[in-house]
Wavefront OBJ file of the C-alpha trace (Angstrom):
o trace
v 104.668 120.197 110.612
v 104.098 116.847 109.359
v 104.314 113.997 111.803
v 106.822 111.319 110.906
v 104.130 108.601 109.694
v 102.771 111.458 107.595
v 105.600 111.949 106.252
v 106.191 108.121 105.616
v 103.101 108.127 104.399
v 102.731 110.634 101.517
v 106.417 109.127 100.684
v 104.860 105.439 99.516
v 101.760 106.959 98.062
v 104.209 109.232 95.564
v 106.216 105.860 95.299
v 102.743 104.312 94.154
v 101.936 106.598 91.461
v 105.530 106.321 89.990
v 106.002 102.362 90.442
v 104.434 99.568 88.265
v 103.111 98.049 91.616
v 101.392 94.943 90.893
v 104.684 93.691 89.432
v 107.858 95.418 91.017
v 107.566 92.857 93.568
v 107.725 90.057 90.820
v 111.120 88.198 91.002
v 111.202 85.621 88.085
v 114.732 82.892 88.958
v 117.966 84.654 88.678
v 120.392 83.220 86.026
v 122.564 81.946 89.470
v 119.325 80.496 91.110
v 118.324 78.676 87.751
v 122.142 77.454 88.026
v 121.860 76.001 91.255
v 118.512 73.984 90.768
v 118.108 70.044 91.585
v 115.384 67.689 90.886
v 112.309 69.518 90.523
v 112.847 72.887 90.309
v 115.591 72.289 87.719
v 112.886 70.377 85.468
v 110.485 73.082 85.475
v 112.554 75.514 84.650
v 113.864 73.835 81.885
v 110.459 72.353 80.713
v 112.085 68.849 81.236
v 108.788 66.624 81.454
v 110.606 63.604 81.300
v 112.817 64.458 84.277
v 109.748 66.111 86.524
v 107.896 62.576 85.984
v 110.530 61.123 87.461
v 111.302 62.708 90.488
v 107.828 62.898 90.736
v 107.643 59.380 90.524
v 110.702 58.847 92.840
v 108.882 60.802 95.592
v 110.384 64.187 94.828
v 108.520 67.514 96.993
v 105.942 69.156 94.341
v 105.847 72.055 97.347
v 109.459 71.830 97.503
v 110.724 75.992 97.785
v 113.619 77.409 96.793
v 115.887 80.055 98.592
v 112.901 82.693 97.710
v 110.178 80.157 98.276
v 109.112 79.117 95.030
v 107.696 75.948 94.720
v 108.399 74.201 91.253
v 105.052 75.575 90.207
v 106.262 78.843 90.893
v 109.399 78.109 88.641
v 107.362 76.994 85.528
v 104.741 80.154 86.118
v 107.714 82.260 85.349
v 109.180 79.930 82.330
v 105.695 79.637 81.043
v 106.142 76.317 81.298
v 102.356 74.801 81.001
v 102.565 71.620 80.758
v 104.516 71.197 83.812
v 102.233 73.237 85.905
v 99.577 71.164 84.804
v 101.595 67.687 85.741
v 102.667 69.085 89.501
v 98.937 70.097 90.146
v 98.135 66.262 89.023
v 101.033 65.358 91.566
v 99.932 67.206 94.841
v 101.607 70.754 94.245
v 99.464 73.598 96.040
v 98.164 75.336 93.626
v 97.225 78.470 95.966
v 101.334 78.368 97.678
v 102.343 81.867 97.777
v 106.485 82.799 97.347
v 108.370 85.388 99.184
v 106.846 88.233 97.141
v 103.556 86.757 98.237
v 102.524 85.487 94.555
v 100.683 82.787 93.033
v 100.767 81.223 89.465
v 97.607 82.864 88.375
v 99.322 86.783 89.524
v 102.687 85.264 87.913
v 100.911 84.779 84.778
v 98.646 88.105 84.914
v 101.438 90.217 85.313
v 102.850 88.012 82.352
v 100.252 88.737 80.243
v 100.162 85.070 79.971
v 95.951 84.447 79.674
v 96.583 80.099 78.575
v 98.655 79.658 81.566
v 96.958 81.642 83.867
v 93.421 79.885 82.744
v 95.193 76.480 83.106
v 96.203 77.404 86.587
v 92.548 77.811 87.597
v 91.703 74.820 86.054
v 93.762 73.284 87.850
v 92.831 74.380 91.442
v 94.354 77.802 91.757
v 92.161 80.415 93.533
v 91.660 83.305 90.909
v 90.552 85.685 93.990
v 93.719 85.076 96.567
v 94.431 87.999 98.207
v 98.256 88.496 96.828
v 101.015 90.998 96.916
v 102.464 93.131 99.527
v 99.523 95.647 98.246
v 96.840 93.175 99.752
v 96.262 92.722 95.712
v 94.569 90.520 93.472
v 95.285 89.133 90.102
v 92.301 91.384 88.562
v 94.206 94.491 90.052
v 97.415 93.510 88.949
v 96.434 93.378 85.626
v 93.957 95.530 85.177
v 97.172 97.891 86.320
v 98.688 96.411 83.426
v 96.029 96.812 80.956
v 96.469 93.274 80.299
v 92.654 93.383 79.287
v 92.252 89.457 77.931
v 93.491 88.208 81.287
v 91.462 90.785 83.082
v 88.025 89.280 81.023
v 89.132 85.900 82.212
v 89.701 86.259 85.806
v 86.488 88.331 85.157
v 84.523 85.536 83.748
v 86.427 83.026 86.940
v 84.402 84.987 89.618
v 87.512 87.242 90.651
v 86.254 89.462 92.914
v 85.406 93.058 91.329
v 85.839 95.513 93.936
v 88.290 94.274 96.106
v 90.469 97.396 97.864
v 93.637 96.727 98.537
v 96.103 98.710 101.223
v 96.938 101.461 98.682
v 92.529 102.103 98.637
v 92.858 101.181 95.090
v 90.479 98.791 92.952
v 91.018 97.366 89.439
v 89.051 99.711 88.003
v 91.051 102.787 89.861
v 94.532 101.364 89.410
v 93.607 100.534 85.483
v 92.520 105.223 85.194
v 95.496 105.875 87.262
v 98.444 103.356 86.807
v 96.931 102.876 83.020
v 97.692 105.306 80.227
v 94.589 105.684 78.859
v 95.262 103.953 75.817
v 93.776 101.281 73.810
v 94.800 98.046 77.178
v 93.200 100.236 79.605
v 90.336 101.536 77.464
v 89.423 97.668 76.908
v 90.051 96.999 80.532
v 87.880 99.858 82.000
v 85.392 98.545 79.692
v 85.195 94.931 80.770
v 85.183 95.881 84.277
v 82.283 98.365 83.959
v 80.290 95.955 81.935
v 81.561 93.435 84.578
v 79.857 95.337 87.172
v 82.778 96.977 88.755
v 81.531 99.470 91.495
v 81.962 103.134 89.922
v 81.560 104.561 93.114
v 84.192 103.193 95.373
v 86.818 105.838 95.684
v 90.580 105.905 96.800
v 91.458 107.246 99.882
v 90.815 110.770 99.304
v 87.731 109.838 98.136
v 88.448 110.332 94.691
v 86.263 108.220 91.856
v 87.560 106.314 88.872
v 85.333 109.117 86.891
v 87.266 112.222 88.497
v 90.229 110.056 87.755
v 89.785 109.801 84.146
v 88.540 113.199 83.865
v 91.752 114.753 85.658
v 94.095 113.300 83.374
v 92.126 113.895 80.099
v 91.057 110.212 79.620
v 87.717 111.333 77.779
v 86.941 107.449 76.420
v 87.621 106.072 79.824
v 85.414 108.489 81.680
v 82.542 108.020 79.139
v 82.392 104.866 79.672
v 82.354 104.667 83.454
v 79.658 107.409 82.825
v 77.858 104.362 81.603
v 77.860 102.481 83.929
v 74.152 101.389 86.028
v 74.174 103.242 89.500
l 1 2 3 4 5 6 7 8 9 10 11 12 13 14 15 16 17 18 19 20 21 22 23 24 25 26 27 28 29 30 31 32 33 34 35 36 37 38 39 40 41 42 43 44 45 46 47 48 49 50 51 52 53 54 55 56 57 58 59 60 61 62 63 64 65 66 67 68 69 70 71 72 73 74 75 76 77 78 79 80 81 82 83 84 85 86 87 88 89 90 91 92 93 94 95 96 97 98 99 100 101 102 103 104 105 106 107 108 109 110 111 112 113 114 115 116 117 118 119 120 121 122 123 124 125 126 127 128 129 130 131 132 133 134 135 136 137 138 139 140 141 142 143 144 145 146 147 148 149 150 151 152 153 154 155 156 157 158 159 160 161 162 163 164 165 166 167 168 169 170 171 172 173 174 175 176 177 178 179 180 181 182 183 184 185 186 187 188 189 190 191 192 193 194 195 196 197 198 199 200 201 202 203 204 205 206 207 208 209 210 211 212 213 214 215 216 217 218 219 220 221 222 223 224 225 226 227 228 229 230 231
């Protein structure tokens, strides 16, 4: 008989092969919560530079949060509103705040498949390596998930770290073979993780490889090219 953590257990990892994980958590403004905005939050969700500038200039909060804690940063992440990120980083705003789902712009804009904004936000001070999610995630795993493989090259080419695990066991390069479908995203996204350096070797926690992986589900590109990777 299986005990009840067990149990609980075997429950979330089912739940992790069936959800999109690195975004179910994701919770852009509701049409009511856009409704009900003021002052800063209002102008970046509306893209309203002129307005931002001045409550900005009148002394308005750039780390102001909303009833889900979003800063106005958060707001514009989900608008794709770049400009305004840009001006609240200028201002102040934290750059690295996390909101209830514990995200930042640069995992907003991964998940987004949103590769401008998300390179602004680092330029701009955001930490492309913050440990994120309620999966102890990362941008890079998040999208590599997604097989959102230009924003996976530039997180790459920011220093995001390669092989980080998060609570599920899983790295980039095992959630991109097993949340991917083996098509053309992931195929380009295994690829610039290998030649990134990803470690091939780091298994989930069964012990399982990305290689095995691919192989199990008939991914024949993606396994030949983790077969190329340098021990």
């Amino acid at each position: 008989m299986l005990s009840v953590a067990a149990k609980l257990f075997a429950l979330i990892h089912l739940l992790a092969l069936i959800l999109p994980l690195s975004a179910s958590a994701q919770r852009a403004p509701t049409s009511v919560e856009a409704d009900s905005y003021i002052g800063l939050h209002k102008a970046a969700h509306e893209n309203d530079l002129e307005s931002l500038k001045i409550h900005i200039d009148g002394g308005g909060d750039v780390n102001a949060r909303d009833g889900y804690g979003r800063t106005p940063a958060h707001v514009a992440a989900f608008a794709s509103n770049d400009e305004i990120v840009r001006i609240l980083a200028e201002a102040g705003a934290d750059m690295n705040a996390l909101e209830a789902g514990l995200y930042d712009v640069v995992t907003i804009a991964a998940v987004a498949n949103d590769p401008e904004l998300m390179s602004l936000a680092i330029e701009v001070g955001n930490d492309p390596g913050l440990t994120t999610s309620i999966y102890d995630g990362t941008a890079l795993i998040a999208a590599s998930h997604l097989g959102h493989h230009e924003v996976v090259k530039r997180l790459i080419d920011a220093g995001a770290p390669l092989d980080h695990i998060n609570n599920l066991r899983w790295t980039a390069l095992i959630e991109a073979v097993v949340l991917g479908d083996g098509g053309p995203n992931h195929i380009a996204t295994v690829r610039a993780l290998v030649s990134a350096g990803a470690d091939i070797s780091i298994g989930d926690r069964d012990g399982t490889t990305p290689m095995q992986h691919a192989i199990s589900r008939g991914y024949t590109e993606i396994a030949s090219i983790i077969a190329t990777a340098r021990p």
